[in-house]
N, C-alpha and C positions, 0 to 999 in steps of 0.2 A: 840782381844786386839791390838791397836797400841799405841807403845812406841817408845824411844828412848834409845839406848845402845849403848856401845862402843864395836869397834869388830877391833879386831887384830893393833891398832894403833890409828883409827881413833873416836874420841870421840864420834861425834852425826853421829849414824844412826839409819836407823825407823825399827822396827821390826815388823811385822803381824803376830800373833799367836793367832790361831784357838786351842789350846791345843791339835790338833794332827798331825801337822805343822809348821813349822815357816819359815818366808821368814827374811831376814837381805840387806836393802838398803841401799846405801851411800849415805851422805849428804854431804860431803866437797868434793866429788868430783864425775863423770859420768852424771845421775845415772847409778848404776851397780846395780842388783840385786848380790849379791855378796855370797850368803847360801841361801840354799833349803833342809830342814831337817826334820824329827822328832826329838822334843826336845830331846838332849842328841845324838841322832844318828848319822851317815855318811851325811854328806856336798857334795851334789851329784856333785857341782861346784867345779871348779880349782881356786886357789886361789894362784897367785905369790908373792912368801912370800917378796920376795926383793921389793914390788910393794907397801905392804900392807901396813897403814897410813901416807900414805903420799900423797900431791895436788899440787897443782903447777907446774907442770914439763912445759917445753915451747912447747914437744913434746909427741904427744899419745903413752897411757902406755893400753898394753892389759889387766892386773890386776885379769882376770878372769871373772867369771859369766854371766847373760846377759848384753850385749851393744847394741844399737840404732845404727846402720848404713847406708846409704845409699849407694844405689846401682845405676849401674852400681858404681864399684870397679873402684877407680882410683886412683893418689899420692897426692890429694889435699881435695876435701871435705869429699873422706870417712874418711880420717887419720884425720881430724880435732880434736885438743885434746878436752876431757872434761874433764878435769884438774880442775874444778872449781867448787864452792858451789853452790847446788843445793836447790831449793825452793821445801815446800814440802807443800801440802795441803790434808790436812784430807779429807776424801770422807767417812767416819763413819766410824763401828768400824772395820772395816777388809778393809780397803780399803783407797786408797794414790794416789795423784796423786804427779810426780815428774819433776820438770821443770827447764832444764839447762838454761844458760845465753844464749839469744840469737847468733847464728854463724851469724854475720853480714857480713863477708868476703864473703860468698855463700849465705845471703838473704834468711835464713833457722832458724823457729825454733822447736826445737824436745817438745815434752811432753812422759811420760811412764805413762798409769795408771795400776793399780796391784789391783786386787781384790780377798780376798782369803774368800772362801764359809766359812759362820759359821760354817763349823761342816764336816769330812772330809777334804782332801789333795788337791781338786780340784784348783787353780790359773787361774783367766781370766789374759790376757796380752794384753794391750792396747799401742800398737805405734803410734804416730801422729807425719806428718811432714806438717809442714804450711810454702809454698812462701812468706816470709816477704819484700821479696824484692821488685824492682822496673820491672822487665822482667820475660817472661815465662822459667821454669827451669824444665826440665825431670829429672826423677827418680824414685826409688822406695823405698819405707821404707823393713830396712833388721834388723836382731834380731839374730844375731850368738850367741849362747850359748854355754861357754868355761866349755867344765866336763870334773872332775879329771880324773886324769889316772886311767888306770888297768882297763878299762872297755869292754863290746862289745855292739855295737849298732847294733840294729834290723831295718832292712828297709823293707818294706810286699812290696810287687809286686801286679799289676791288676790282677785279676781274668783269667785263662787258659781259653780256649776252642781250641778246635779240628780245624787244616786245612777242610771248607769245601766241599775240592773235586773237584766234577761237579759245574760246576757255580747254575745247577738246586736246589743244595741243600742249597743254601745261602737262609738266609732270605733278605737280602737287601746288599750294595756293601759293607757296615762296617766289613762285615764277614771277606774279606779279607787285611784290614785295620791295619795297627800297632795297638797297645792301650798302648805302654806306648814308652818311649825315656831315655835313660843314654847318660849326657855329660860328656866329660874325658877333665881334665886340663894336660897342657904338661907336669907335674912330675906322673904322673898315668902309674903305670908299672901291666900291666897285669900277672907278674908271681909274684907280691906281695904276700906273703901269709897273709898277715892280712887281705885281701878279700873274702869272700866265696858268689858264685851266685850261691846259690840255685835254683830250681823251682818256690818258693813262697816267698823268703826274701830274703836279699841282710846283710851278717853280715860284718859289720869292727870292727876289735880287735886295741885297740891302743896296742902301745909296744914301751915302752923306749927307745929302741936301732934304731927306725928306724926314717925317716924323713918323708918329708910332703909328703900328696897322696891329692887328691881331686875329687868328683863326685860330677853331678848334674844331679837331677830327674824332668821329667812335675809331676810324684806323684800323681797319682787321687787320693793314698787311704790315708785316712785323719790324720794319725799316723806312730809316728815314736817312740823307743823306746832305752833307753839305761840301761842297766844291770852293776852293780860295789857293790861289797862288798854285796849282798845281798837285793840292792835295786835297786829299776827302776824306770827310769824317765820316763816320755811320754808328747809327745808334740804331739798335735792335733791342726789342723788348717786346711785350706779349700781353695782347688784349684777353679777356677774361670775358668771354661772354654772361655767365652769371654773375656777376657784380654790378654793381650802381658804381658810375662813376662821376666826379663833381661837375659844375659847369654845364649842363644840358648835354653830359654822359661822354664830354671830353676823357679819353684815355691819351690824347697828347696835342699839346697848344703850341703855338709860334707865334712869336712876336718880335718886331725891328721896327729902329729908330735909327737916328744920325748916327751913332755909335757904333752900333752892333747888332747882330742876330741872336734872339736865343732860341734853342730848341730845347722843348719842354714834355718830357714824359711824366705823367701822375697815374699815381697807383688810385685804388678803388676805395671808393667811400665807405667807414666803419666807423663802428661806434666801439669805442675800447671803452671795456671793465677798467677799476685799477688794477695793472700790474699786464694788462695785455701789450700784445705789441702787432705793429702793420711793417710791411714790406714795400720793397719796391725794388725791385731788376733789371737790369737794362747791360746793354753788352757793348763796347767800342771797338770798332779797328779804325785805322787810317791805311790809307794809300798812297803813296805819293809818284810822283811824275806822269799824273794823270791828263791827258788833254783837258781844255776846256771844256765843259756842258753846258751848253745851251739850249737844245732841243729835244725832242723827245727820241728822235735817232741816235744822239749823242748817248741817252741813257743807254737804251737797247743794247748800242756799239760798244762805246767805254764802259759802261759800269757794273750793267747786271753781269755780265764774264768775270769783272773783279769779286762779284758778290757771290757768285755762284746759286742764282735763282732767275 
């Protein structure tokens, strides 16, 4: 089903319900996917209440949920507001495409499309940015997803294997090769305790009382998960080994503060002609009445069985 309903202020937004789902987007202003729920359930999204029905600001308002950003992170096009009513186009019955005013200042314009499976919690997420401009313009399309508090998010690490050795016991020189990379932003304090590096996962706990921390992963393994109140989000999406990606080759960052969690997937670094355009994909489900995750048995037990990997 897609309708239109009013949510926390703002009178027309489009709603996607699968009857065992609902997504909730804004039309007067982003778009923001703004609610990610089972009907009647927990809203795995932040939602700033001082934020909510309201459009026009002269300056970008965080408001919560997904936002469309550009990357490389800077003070002028990533902050550029979407303060303003967005165009919506039906794509059938579970499915929207959402199209802000074009950014004529940066020669940029975004599209979201959202498609939610008939039947199950699954979400396609469709980023598009297209050079409208007159010159070539670098970038990447980025997709930060602002979740409520009180949660902990799961990050899986690459697959272990063993130092091997003697050089004679390598299959090839990759043996002794990295296979994965963690970038640290300069508020990153390694005696943080809302970090735990396990063996196999990398967990961040948000918590009220502390301020902003930030990582960034290359990521091969294709999921990322967040746990709150008994539900979990998960965000699947797909690294690119030939690509350049921004940030010292970040394909997905995470950052929390007093607020909120977000989780952040970004597409690959390019340089658009005018009239080209960049992508970005990423896939949702949620779960609910899931136990607690704390540990990294918790994962093994509870999640990867829901995940089926």
């Amino acid at each position: 089903m897609l309708d239109t309903v009013e949510y926390r202020g703002w009178k027309s937004n489009t709603r996607l319900s699968n009857g065992t789902v609902e997504l909730i987007v804004t039309n007067e202003v982003g778009p923001r996917v703004i609610c990610y729920r089972a009907p009647g359930g927990h809203n795995v999204m932040k939602n700033y209440d001082e934020m909510m029905g309201k459009a026009g600001e002269a300056e970008w308002q965080i408001r919560g949920g997904l936002r469309f950003w550009l990357a490389p992170e800077d003070m002028t096009r990533t902050y550029a507001p979407d303060n303003s009513r967005v165009q919506v186009t039906p794509l059938g019955q579970f499915a929207a495409r959402f199209t802000p005013p074009e950014e004529t200042q940066y020669g940029v314009q975004k599209v979201m499309e959202l498609r939610l499976e008939d039947a199950g919690s699954r979400v396609h997420v469709k980023l598009r940015v297209t050079n409208t401009g007159q010159v070539a313009t670098t970038l990447a399309p980025w997709g930060p997803t602002v979740m409520a508090p009180g949660g902990v998010e799961i990050l899986p690490l690459p697959a272990k294997y063993n130092h091997p050795g003697d050089p004679k016991n390598a299959r090839h020189p990759g043996d002794f090769a990295p296979n994965q990379s963690v970038i640290l932003w300069p508020y990153f304090d390694f005696t943080d305790d809302r970090w735990t590096f396990g063996k196999n996962y990398i967990f961040l706990r948000q918590n009220p009382k502390k301020g902003p921390t930030k990582i960034g992963l290359a990521h091969h393994v294709p999921w990322v998960a967040y746990w709150n109140q008994g539900t979990v989000f998960v965000k699947r999406f797909t690294r690119h080994d030939w690509a350049e990606y921004p940030d010292m080759g970040t394909v997905y960052q995470t950052f929390t503060n007093e607020d909120m969690l977000e989780m952040e997937t970004v597409g690959a670094l390019c340089t658009l002609q005018p009239g080209q355009h960049a992508e970005l994909t990423e896939c949702w489900e949620l779960f609910t009445g899931v136990p607690e995750i704390k540990t990294e048995a918790d994962v093994e037990k509870v999640l990867l069985p829901l995940l089926n990997v």
